[in-house]
Every structure is written in structure tokens, then in C-alpha cells.
LUMFI-709426 format. One record per residue (C-alpha): residue in three letters; y, z, x. Coordinates in steps of 0.5 Angstrom, whole numbers, padded with zeros to 4 digits, always signed. Example, Ala and Ser with C-alpha at 12.3 -4.5 7.8 and 13.67 -1.06 7.14 Angstrom:
ala-0009+0016+0025
ser-0002+0014+0027
//
This chain:
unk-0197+0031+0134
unk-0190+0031+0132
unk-0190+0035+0125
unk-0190+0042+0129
unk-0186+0039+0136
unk-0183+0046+0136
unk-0189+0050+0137
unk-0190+0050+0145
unk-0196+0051+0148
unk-0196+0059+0152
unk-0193+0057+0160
unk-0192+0050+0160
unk-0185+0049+0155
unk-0189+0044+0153
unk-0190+0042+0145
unk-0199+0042+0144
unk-0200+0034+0144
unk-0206+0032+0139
unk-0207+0038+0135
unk-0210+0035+0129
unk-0206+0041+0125
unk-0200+0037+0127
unk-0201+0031+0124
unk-0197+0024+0125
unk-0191+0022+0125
unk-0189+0019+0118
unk-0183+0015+0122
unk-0189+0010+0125
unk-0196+0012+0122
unk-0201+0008+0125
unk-0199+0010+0133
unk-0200+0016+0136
unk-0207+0019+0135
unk-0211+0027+0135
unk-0216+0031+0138
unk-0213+0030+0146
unk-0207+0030+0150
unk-0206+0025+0157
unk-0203+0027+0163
unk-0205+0021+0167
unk-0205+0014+0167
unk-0208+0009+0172
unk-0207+0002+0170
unk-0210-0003+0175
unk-0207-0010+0173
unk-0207-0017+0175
unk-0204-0022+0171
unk-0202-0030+0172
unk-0196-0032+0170
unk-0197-0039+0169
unk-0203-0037+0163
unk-0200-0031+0161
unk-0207-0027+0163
unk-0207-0021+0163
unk-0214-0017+0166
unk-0214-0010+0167
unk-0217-0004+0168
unk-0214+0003+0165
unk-0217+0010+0167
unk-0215+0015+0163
unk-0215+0023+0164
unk-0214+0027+0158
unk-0217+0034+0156
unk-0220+0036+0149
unk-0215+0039+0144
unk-0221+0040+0140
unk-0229+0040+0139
unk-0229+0032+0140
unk-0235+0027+0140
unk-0229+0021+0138
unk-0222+0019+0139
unk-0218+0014+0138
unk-0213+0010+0142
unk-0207+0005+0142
unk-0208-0002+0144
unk-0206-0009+0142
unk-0212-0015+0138
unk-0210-0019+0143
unk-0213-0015+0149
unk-0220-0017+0148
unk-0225-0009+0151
unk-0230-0012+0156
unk-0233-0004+0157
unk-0230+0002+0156
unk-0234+0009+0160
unk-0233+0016+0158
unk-0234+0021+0164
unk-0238+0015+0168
unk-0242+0014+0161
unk-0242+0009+0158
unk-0239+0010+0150
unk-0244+0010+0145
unk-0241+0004+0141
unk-0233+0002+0140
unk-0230-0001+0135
unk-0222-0005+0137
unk-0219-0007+0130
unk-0212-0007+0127
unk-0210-0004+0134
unk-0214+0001+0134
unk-0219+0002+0139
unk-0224+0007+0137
unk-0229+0011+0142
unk-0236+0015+0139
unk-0238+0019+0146
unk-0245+0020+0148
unk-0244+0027+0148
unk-0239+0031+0145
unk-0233+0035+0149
unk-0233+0043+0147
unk-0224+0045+0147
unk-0221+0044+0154
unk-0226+0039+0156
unk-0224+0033+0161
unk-0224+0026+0160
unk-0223+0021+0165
unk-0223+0014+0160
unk-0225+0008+0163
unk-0223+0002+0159
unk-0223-0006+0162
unk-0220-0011+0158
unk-0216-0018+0158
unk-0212-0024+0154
unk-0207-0027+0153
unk-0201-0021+0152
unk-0196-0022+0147
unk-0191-0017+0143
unk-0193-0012+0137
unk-0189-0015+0131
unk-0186-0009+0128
unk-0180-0008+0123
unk-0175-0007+0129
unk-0177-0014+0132
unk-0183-0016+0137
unk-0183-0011+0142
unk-0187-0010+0149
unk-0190-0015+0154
unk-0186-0022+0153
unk-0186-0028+0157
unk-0181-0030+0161
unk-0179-0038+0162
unk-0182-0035+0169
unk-0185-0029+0169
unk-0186-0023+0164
unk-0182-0016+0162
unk-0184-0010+0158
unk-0179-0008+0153
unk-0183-0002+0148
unk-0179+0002+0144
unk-0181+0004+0139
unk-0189+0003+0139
unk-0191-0003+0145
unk-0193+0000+0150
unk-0201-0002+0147
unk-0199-0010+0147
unk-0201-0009+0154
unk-0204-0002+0156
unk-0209+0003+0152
unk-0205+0009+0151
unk-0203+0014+0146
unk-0197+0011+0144
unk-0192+0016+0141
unk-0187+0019+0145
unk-0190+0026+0145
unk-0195+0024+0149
unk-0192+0025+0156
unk-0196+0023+0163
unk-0195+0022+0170
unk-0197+0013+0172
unk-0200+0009+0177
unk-0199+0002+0176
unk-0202-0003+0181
unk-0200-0010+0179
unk-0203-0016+0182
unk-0200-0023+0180
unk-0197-0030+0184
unk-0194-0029+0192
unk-0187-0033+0189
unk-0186-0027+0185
unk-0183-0020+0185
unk-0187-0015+0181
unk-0183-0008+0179
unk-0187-0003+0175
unk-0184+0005+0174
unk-0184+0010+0179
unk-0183+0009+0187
unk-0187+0004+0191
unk-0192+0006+0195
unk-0195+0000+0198
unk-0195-0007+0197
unk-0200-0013+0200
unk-0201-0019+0200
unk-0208-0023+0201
unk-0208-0031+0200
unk-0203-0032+0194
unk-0203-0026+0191
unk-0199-0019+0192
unk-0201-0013+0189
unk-0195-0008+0188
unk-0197+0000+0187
unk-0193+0004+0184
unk-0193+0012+0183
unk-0189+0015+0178
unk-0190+0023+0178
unk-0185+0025+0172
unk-0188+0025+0166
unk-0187+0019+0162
unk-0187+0017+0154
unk-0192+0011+0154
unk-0186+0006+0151
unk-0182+0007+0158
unk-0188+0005+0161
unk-0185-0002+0164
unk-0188-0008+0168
unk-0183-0014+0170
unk-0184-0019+0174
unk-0180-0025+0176
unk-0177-0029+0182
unk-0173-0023+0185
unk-0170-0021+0191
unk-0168-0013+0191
unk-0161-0010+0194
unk-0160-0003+0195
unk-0153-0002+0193
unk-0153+0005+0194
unk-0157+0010+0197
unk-0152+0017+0196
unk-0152+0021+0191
unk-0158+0018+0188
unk-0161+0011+0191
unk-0160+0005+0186
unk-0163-0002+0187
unk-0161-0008+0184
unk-0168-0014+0182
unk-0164-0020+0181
unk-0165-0028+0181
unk-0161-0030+0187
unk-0157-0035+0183
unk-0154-0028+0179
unk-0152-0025+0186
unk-0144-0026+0186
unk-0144-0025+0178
unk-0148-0019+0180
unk-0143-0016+0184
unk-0137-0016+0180
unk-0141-0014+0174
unk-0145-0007+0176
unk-0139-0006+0182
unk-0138+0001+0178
unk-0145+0002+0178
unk-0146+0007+0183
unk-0139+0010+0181
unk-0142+0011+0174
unk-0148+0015+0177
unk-0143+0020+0180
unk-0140+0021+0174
unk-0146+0022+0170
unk-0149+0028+0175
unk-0142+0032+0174
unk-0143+0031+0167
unk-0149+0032+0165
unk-0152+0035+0172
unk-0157+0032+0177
unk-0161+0025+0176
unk-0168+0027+0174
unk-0171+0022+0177
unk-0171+0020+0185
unk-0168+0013+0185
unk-0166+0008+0180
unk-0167+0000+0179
unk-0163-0005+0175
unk-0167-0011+0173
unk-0163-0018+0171
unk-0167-0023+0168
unk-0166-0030+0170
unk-0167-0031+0162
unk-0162-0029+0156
unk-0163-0022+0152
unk-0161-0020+0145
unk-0160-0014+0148
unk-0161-0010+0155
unk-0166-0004+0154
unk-0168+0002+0158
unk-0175+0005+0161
unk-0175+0011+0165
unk-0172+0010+0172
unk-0170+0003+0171
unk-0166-0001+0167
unk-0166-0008+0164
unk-0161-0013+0162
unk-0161-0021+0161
unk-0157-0026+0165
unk-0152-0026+0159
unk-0150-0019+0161
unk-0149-0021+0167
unk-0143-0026+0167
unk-0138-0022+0173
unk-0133-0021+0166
unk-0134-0013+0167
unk-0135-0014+0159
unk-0143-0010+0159
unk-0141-0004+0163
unk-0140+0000+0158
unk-0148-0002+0157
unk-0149-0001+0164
unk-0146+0006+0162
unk-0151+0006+0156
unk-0158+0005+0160
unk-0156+0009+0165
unk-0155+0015+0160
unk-0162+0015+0158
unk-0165+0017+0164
unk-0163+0024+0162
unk-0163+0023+0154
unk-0168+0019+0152
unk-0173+0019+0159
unk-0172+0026+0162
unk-0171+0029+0155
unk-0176+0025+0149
unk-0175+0026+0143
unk-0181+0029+0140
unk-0181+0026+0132
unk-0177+0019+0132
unk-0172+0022+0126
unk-0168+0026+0131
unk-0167+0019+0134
unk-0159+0021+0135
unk-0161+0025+0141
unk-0163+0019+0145
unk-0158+0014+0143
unk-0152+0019+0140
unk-0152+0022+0148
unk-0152+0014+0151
unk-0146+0012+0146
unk-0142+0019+0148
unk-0143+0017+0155
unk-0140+0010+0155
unk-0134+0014+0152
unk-0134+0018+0158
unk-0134+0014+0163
unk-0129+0009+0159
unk-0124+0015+0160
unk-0126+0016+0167
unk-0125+0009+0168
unk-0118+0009+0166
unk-0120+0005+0159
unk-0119+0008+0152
unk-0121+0015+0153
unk-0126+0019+0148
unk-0121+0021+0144
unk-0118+0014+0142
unk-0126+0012+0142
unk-0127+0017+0137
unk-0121+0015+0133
unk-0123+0007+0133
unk-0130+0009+0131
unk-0129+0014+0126
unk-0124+0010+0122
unk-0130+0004+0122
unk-0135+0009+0119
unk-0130+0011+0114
unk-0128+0004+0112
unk-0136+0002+0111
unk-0141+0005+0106
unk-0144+0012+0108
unk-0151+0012+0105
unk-0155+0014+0113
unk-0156+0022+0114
unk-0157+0020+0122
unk-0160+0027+0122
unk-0166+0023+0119
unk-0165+0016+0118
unk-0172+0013+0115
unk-0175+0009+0120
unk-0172+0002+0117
unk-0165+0005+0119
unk-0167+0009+0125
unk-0163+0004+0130
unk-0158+0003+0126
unk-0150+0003+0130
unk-0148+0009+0125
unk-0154+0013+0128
unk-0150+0011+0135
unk-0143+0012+0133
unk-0143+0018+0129
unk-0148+0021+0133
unk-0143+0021+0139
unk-0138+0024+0134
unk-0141+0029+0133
unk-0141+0030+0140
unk-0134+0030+0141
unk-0133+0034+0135
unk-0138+0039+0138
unk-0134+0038+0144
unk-0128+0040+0140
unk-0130+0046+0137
unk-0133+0049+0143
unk-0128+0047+0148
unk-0130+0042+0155
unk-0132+0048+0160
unk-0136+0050+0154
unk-0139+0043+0152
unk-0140+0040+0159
unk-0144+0046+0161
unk-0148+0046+0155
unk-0150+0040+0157
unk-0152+0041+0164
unk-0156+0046+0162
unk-0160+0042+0156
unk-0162+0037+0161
unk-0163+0042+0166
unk-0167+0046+0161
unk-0171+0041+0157
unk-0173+0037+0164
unk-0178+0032+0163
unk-0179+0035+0157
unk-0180+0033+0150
unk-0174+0036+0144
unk-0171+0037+0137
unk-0165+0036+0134
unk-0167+0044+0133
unk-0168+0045+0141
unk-0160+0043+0141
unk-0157+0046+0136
unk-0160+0052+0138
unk-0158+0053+0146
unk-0152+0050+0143
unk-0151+0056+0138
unk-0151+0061+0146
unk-0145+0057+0148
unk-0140+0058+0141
unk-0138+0064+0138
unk-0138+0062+0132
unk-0142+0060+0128
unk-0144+0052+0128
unk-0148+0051+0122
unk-0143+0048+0118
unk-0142+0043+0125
unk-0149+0041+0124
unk-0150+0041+0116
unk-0144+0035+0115
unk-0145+0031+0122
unk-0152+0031+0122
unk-0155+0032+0115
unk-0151+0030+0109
unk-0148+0022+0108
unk-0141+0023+0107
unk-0137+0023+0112
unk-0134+0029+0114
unk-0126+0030+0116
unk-0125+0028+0123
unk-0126+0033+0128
unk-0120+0037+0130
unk-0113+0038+0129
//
């Protein structure tokens, strides 16, 4: 787990998952578990929108870290397990306690051993309460979304629920015919029998369980765009004009974004409107979610549009692998609004830069961003410092240099999971001189360092 991300197992450039020597990550204690690693989900779900039912079947396909006859993994007391099976054998017994189901095997599996895991349950979802709010499943006034960052993706499925534990996903969701269901990945097929329909998605690049996501609502879908990149907006009908006028530079945004920060990684992206308000909007790996609030046809959220969008690469693309390095998710996005602001022919990085740094400086410096403590860890100082150290990197290293930089990080770390030493040091290939001091005042100490540059 997240102790050692930067030991990598030989071959993949993927950091070992669930060796017990890793440990746990101290940011979020009860999530993640050891002794496996998971490379696939299958998750078979029908869900009722009028009762907020919820059944499912979750087969899980993971290979032993260890010599195993035990395990554990993430998942909601609200869900109730009917049945859990272990390569087609029943589990000798289970025990589902304190969001932690814990499974004692038959037979145990020596190192490098398969398991295919079957769990069957059901209830009523609901949101894991945690000190950053309630996140996961939530019910909409009609319909549902998923929003799991940092550790809800157990409020609706059995996973191992840290952000190094990435897998690829199947996820079929049945629910009422009225409405439209919207999962990660690329549909592959939809039926409808009497009044239900049943949506299949395939999302092939590995994913953190928290970007797993599932919306359902009364939605029509448009393609906006289908080069460079197909965009697709899943929107109540009502929000079509303000739609339109809010997200006009959505596809103008993504060009944008592939110059700087090189190809999408992903074959398509999806914008979610709810029909509901949301405090805030918030990514999942391919898509995005935004409440109607965000939605008035002002052109006021486009800098959030730019943000989400961002994550595709920094966030969904590259995880972080310990959620102190948290500044490498949100740093990047609140950087890209930045970008895209100047591109735009609004403030440029350089006017953003100034505004912010004066806001920093004029409050309390009592936050490391390099590690934040998990109470603060969303904290806006880790999104606007963050991006200031990119424009002080970006200042010391010139643009050609900051940009390819870039380019290569995301090309490099491609569906990957990083630290903030993964950065720092492809970094050092791109400065001829050295950025220790850079990285000791931005990242390590409170104290604000002098603004970057002449």
C-alpha cells in the first residue's frame, strides 16, 4: 500500500499493491486493505429509484500478494452480504462489521495465486459519513450519483478502497426505463425488457475505486463533439439552452488541454448535469459531474469546467499513490483554470498568480501542501499554492521546458499511480539547475516563500 508507492513491482512501472510491508496509508487508516491486488471488477447491479434498492452481484478477480487463507475488503453497513464465494467455493465464514467485510477462505492460496470473488448483496445505499462530508451513493430528488472522493466507493460496492488499487471495470446497471443510467467506460450494449433497462459499461484503463461512478436520472445525451476527443453532455432537458451557453468552450477547452498537457487519456468524455443543485461539481475518470446551480448559462463555472476536465490527466490518468501528495490532483486542475483563463482572453497565469499569492499572504501560513494532514488535505491553500508552484516551476524552467515536462509526466505515469517524488524528479531532467530549494519552500515549509520570478 501507499508506505513504499515508490517501490515498483519489475516490468509493469506499477508500485506492488497489498504487500503487507507497505502498510496503510495514515491519511485514511480504515481503507485499503493487504495481503491481494485487484485487476478487475464486475459489478452487476439493479437498483430501484423509487425505494433507493440497490442489489448486486461484485466479482472480484485479484492475485495473492501473500500466502493467503483471509482477506478483507471495503464495504458499507448498510449493504447487507447474502453470499460471498471464493474460486466457485463457498467462504468458510464472513463477518461485515464496521465497514469491513472480512472473508476466511477454505483453502488458503500460496503467493501469486488467483481469486475470483463473488459477493452478492443489497440495501438501502447511503453516503459514508467522513471528516470531509458524506461521500459516495446519494439519492437524488429523482434518481442517484456516486461522488467518492476520498473513500465512498464502499457505500455501494465491495472493493479495495484506496486510491493505489487500480483495476479495470464492468459495471451493468438495471434500473426503471424512465430513466437514463451512466456508468465509467464506453457502452457496449443496452436492453430494455418491460420497464427496466439494463446499461453495460466497459471501462478498460485501470481506475482508483473512488472514480468509479454511477448516475442515473432523467437524461437525454447530445454529442457536442466528436474530434479530437468525442464529448457528450447527459443533461435534463429543461437545462438544454443554459447547457449550451455554459459549456460553449467545452470542446475549445479539451484542444486546449491535449496541446498543453498531451493526448486524452481516455477515448471519450462525458459531462453529467443533475437536475438537482450541488455544492460543488466533482470528477470521475471519464466523466464529470456538475449540479444545475452550475448550470445557469452565465459562463460563471467555466473556470470548474476547466477544473474537472484537468483531472482526466491529474487525478484519473495519474493517482496519486498516498493522499498526502494530494497537490498533485488539485494543484494541476486549479493551474489549468489558470491556463485556460489566459487562453481565453481572461486574466492570464501570470495576473492569477499575483491575485492568489497576495490572498496567501494576507492569511494565516500554518499548511505544508507537500503534506497537509488528512483534516486539511482539501483545503483551497493546497489548490492555489499548489498551482503556485507550478508557475514558479513554470518560471524557473522556462515555458518549452515547463510544457514538455508536462507532456512527458502524463505520457510517462500513463494510467499509473505517482508521488510527489515521481514529479520532482522527472523534473530535475528538465532544469539545469538544481530544484531542491523550489520544492523545500513550495511544498515543505508554511511559510510563504517570495513571489516566484523577477
Amino acid at each position: 500500500m501507499p508506505g513504499k508507492a515508490g517501490r515498483r513491482s519489475p516490468g509493469t512501472g506499477q508500485p506492488l499493491l497489498g504487500d503487507p510491508s507497505d502498510g496503510i496509508d495514515p491519511y485514511l487508516p480504515a481503507n485499503g486493505n493487504l495481503g491481494y491486488r485487484v485487476s478487475r471488477y464486475d459489478l452487476d447491479l439493479e437498483y430501484r429509484v423509487a425505494t433507493n434498492r440497490l442489489a448486486g452481484t461484485a466479482t472480484i478477480t485479484a492475485t495473492t500478494i501473500i500466502t493467503l487463507n483471509r482477506f478483507a475488503l471495503d464495504l458499507s453497513g448498510a449493504l447487507k452480504v447474502d453470499r460471498v464465494t471464493v474460486n466457485g467455493t463457498r467462504a468458510r465464514r464472513f463477518s461485515h462489521r464496521s465497514n469491513k467485510l472480512t472473508v476466511t477462505m477454505e483453502d488458503e492460496l500460496p503467493p501469486g495465486g488467483v481469486m475470483t470473488v463473488v459477493v452478492k448483496y443489497s440495501g438501502n445505499p447511503r453516503p459514508i459519513r467522513s471528516r470531509w462530508g458524506e461521500v459516495g451513493w446519494e439519492e437524488l430528488t429523482e434518481g442517484s450519483l456516486v461522488a467518492s472522493q476520498p473513500n465512498g466507493a464502499a457505500s455501494w460496492f465491495p472493493c479495495d478502497d484506496h486510491p493505489i488499487s487500480k483495476a479495470a471495470y464492468g459495471i451493468s446497471i438495471t434500473t426503471d426505463s424512465p430513466f437514463m443510467a451512466l456508468a465509467n467506460g464506453s457502452l457496449q450494449r443496452k436492453r430494455t425488457k418491460a420497464a427496466q433497462t439494463t446499461w453495460v459499461y466497459e471501462q478498460v484503463e485501470p481506475m482508483a475505486s473512488y472514480l468509479a461512478t454511477i448516475q442515473i436520472g432523467q437524461y437525454t445525451r447530445q454529442t457536442l463533439t466528436t474530434k479530437p476527443v468525442p464529448i457528450h453532455a447527459v443533461i435534463p432537458p429543461r437545462l438544454r439552452n443554459d447547457f449550451d451557453a455554459e459549456f460553449v468552450n467545452q470542446a475549445r477547452i479539451m484542444e486546449a488541454f491535449i496541446e498543453w498537457f498531451g493526448p486524452y487519456p481516455f477515448p471519450e468524455y462525458s459531462v453529467v448535469v443533475t437536475d438537482d443543485e450541488l455544492e460543488i461539481p466533482i470528477e470521475a475518470q471519464g466523466l464529470s459531474i456538475f449540479g444545475a446551480n452550475h448550470c445557469s448559462g452565465s459562463g460563471r463555472s467555466e473556470r470548474l469546467i476547466a477544473h474537472e476536465l484537468a483531472h482526466q490527466w491529474f487525478g484519473n490518468s495519474l493517482t496519486l499513490s498516498r493522499w498526502k501528495d494530494i497537490w498533485l490532483h488539485e494543484g494541476f486542475a486549479c493551474y489549468s483554470e489558470w491556463l485556460w483563463s489566459e487562453r481565453s482572453g481572461g486574466l492570464t497565469a501570470e495576473a492569477q498568480s499575483r491575485k492568489y499569492y497576495d490572498r496567501l499572504a494576507s492569511s494565516s501560513q500554518d499548511l505544508a501542501i507537500g503534506d497537509p494532514g488528512p483534516a486539511r488535505m482539501f483545503d483551497d491553500v493546497v489548490y492555489k499554492r499548489g498551482a503556485l508552484t507550478l508557475h514558479a516551476l513554470r518560471k524557473t524552467l522556462g515555458d518549452n521546458n515547463f510544457f514538455a515536462l508536462l507532456r512527458e509526466w502524463t505520457r510517462e505515469y500513463r494510467y499509473s499511480s505517482v508521488s510527489t517524488e515521481d514529479f520532482t524528479g522527472l523534473a530535475a531532467r528538465y532544469s539545469p539547475q538544481p530544484l531542491h530549494d523550489l520544492w523545500h519552500q513550495w511544498l515543505e515549509q508554511k511559510a510563504l516563500p517570495p513571489y516566484p520570478g523577477p
